[in-house]
N, C-alpha and C positions, 0 to 999 in steps of 0.2 A: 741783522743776521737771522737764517731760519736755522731752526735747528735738528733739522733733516736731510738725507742724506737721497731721498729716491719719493720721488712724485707718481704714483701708479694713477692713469687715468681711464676712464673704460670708453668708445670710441661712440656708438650712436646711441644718442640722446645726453651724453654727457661733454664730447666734444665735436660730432659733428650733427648738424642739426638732422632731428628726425622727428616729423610730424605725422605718427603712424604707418611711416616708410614700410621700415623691417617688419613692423606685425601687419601689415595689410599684407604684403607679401608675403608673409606666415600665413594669413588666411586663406588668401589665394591659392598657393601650393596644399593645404588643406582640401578646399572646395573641387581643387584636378583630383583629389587622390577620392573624392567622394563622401568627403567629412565636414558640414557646416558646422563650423564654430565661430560664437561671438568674440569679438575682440577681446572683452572684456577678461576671458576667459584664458586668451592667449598673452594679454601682458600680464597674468599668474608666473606666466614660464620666462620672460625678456630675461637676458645677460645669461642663460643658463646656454649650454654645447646647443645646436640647434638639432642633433638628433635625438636627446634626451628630453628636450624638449618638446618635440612631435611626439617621441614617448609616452612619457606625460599628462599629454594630451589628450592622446587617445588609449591611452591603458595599456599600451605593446611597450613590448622588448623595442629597445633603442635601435638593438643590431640586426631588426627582421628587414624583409625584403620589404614589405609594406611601410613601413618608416622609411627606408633612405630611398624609394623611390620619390616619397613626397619631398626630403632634402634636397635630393638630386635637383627637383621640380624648382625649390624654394632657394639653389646657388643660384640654377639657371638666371631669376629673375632678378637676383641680386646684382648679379654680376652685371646685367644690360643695366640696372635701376646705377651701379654706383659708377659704370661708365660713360652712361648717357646724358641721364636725369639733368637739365641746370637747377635742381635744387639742391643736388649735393654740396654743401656748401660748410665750414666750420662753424661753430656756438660762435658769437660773436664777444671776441676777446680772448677766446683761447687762446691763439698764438702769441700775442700779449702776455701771456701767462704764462706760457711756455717759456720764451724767453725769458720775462722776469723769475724764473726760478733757477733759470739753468746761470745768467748773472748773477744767481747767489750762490751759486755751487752745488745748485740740487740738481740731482738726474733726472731727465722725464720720457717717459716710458707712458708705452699703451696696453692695456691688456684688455680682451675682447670675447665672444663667444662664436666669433668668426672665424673661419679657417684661415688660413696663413695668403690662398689665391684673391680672395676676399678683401683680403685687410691689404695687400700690398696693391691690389685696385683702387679704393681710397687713399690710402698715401700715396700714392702718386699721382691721382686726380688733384687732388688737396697743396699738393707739392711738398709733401709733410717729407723731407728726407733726412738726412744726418746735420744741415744747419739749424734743422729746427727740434729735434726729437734724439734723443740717446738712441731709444730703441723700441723695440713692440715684442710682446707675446701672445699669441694665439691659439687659442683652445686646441688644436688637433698637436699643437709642440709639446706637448703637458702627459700626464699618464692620467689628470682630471681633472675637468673644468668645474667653474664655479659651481657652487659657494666653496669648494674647497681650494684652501689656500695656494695649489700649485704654480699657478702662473706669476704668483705673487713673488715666489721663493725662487721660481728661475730666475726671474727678476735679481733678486736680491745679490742670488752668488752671480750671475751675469758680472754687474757692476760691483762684486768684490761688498755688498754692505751686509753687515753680520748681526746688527741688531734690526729686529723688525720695530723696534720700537722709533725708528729712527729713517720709516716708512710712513708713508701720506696716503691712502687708498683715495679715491673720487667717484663716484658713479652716480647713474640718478636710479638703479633698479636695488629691489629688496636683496636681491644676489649678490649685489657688489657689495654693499652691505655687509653681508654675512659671510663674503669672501675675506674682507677687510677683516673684521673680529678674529677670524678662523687663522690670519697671520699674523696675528696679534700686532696688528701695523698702531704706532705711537699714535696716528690721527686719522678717523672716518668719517669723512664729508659726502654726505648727499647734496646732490642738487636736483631742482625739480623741473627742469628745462627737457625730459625724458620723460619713460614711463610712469613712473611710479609714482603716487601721492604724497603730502608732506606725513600724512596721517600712517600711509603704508612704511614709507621710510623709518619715523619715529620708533615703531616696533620693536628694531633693529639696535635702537640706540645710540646713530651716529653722534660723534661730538658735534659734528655742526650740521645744520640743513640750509643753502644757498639757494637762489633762484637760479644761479648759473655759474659755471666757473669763474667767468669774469669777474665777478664778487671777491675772489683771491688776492687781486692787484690791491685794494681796499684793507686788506688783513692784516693786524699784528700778530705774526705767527709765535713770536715770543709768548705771548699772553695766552694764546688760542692752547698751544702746545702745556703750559702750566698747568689751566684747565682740563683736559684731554683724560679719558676715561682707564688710557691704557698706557699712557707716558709717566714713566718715574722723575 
């Protein structure tokens, strides 16, 4: 038995594969607007809204005209990157995963720092629809994207679950991370198949750090869950 009610996952670098996808394209959309910046610089910002993040960045109001032109710049590529690209592709074993949770009774759910046009591009690249997934929420559905716990909580009353302790957060960024705490979710697993380092994650103090979600199928969630920083 697990003993959780709702599996939140975050979508590129934690379940579909992203090898500097999204932030080259961040860079990119940068470099049009007339702003060099190093990568390094920009996976600071990964899982956060993606206008907040060019924010940020560059020291402006999220809502100026000079920030959501470079968004604007930074869907366009997206949206060719997640409908074209053949490397779009899932972590390997996620859907594995997926399933085995939803056979235990758990919900699984996406939540992302993509907009809603975005994300329903990938799941249905991916074929990610209602056999495979309860549901997804997207940063522009929310009143605020991560680290605050919003997307977490639509979540929650979505599928009716009243204790967040009896919530699973997953991501591989410091944001999801501190999304996860911020909903006081029963269990916060990093993985490091995404941005973020083991060393950057730990910061944050997930219960667990994975090399990938596949690692899940492997899990005694009874035991994991005993353990667990924020589970009674």
């Amino acid at each position: 038995m697990i003993p959780f009610d709702l599996a939140v996952f975050d979508i590129a670098g934690t379940t579909v594969r992203d090898e500097k996808f999204v932030a080259l394209a961040f860079q990119k959309a940068l470099a049009n607007g007339g702003h060099d910046v190093e990568i390094s610089q920009i996976d600071t910002v990964m899982g956060l809204a993606k206008p907040v993040a060019i924010g940020l960045v560059l020291e402006l109001d999220p809502n100026s005209e000079k920030v959501q032109a470079i968004h604007d710049d930074f869907r366009a590529e997206m949206v060719k990157f997640y409908q074209e690209d053949e490397r779009v592709q899932p972590i390997e074993g996620a859907t594995k995963v997926f399933s085995m949770l939803r056979e235990n009774g758990v919900k699984v759910a996406l939540d992302t720092g993509f907009d809603r046009e975005i994300t329903d591009i990938i799941l249905k690249r991916l074929g990610w629809d209602s056999s495979v997934l309860d549901g997804s929420m997207t940063v522009d559905e929310v009143a605020v994207g991560r680290p605050a716990p919003d997307m977490i909580q639509a979540l929650m009353a979505q599928f009716g679950v009243v204790s967040p302790e009896r919530v699973m957060k997953l991501g591989d960024t410091v944001s999801d991370m501190k999304e996860g705490r911020a909903a006081g979710c029963g269990l916060v697993i990093g993985v490091l198949s995404g941005t973020d380092s083991e060393e950057s994650l730990e910061v944050e103090n997930p219960d667990l750090i994975l090399g990938s979600v596949a690692e899940l199928l492997d899990l005694d969630f009874s035991e994991i869950a005993s353990q667990a920083t924020t589970l009674e």
